[in-house]
Each structure stands twice: as C-alpha cells, then as structure tokens.
matplotlib code that plots the C-alpha trace (Angstrom):
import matplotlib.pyplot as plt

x = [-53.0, -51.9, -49.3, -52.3, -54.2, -51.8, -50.7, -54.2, -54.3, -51.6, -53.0, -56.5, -54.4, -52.7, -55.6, -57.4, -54.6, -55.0, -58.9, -60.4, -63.3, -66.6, -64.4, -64.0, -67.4, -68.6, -66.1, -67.3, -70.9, -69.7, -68.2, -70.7, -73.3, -70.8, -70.7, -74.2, -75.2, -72.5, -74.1, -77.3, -76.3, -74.2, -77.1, -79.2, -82.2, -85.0, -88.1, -91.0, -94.0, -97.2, -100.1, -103.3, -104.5, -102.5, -102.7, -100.0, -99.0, -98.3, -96.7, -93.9, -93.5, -92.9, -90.4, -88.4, -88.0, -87.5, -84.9, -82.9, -79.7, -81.5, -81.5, -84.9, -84.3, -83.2, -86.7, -88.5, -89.5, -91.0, -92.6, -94.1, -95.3, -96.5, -98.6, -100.2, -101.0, -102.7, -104.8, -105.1, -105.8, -107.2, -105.0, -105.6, -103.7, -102.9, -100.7, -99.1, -98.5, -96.5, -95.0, -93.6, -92.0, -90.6, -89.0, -86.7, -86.2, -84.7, -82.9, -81.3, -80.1, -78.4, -76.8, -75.2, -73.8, -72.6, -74.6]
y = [17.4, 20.4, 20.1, 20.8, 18.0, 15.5, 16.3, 16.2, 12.8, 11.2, 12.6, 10.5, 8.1, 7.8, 8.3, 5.8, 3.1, 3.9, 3.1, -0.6, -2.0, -0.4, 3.4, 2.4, 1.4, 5.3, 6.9, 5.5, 6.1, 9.9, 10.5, 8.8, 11.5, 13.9, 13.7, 13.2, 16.3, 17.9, 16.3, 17.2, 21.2, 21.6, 20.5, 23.1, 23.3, 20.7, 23.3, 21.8, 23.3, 24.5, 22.6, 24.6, 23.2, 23.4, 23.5, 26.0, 22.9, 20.9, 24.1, 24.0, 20.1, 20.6, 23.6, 21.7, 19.2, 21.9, 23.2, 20.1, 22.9, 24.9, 24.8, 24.5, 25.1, 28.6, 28.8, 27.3, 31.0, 32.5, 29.5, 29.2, 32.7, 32.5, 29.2, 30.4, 33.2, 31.3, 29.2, 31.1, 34.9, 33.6, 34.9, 33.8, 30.8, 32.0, 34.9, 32.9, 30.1, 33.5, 34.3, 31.1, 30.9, 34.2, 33.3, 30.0, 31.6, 34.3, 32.2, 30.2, 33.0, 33.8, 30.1, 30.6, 34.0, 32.1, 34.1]
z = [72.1, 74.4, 77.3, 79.7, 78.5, 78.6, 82.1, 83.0, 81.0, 82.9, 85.9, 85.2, 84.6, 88.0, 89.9, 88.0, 89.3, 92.7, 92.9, 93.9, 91.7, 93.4, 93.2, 89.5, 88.8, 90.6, 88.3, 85.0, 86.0, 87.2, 83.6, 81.9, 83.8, 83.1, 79.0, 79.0, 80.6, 78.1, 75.0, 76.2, 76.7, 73.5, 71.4, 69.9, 70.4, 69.0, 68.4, 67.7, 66.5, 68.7, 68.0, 67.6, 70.4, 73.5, 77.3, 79.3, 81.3, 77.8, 76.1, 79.5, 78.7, 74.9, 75.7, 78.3, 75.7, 72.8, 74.9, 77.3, 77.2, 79.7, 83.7, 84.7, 88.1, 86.9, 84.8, 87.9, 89.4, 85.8, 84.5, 88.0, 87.5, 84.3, 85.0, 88.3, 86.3, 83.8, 86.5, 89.2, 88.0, 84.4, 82.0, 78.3, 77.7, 74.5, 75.6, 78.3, 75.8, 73.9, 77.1, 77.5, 74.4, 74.9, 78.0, 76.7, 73.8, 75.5, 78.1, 74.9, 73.9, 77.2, 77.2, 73.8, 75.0, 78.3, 80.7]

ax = plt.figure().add_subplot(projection="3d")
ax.plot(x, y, z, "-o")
ax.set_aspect("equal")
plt.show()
C-alpha cells in the first residue's frame, strides 16, 4: 500500500470516530452507492443481440442495459433526437435502430479512452 493511501486510510479512519450512529449509517450507504456506481462503470459492456423484431423505444432499453457504464444524461439529447425522429418525421426504424447502436458504441469508446 502507497504512503498516500495510508494517510488517506488513517484519515477515514479518524473521521469515521468522530461521527454518531445516524452519520455512520449515511456514510456506509454513501460508499456503498459509491462502489456500486464504480462496479457498474468498470464493467464492460454486456451486448446483447438485436432481435429481428424490434421497436426504437425497446432498442434504447436493451442498449442502456448493454451499456450501464454510460451517462445517459449525456446520451439524453441524441437518443431524444434520434427517437423523435423515428416517431415524429417517420424515419425507418431500421436505420434508427443502426443509428442507435452507432451512437453507444461510439460513446463506449469514448469512456474507455476517458473522454
């Protein structure tokens, strides 16, 4: 173990002391939200294959689960797009279905590069 970490270690460990029951009880919860969301954005991603037979709206569900790494608050604005183009101006599902994938696969890509 580095210097760094122990220091921050014994640091934990001091604050830690200092907190009544109902302070500990938020921290644990905190770091167990904390190395959650980590596990969840180190794993790679879970592709699963398209069925045949797919709606846009089920192709967005099966990628945000394909994908749990990404932020889909950032993905919000061209998924949006990409839907409304699909229901309101009647673009082929097929080829916003293609889009779609394009787009996570693309913003996985810019994850693992740390963009």
């Amino acid at each position: 173990m580095k210097t760094e970490e122990k220091e921050r270690g014994a640091r934990i460990a001091e604050l830690i002391d200092r907190l009544d029951a109902e302070a500990l009880r938020t921290l644990t919860e905190f770091a167990e939200f904390l190395a959650a969301r980590a596990e969840r954005r180190v794993d790679a991603e879970i592709v699963t294959l398209r069925p045949q037979r797919e709606s846009v709206v089920q192709a967005v569900k099966r990628l945000n689960r394909s994908y749990p790494m990404l932020s889909r608050t950032r993905l919000m604005g061209p998924v949006g797009d990409l839907v409304s183009a699909h229901m309101v101006d009647g673009r082929d599902a097929k080829d916003v279905i293609d889009e779609l994938e394009a787009l996570y696969a693309a913003a996985c890509s810019a994850f693992r590069e740390g963009a």
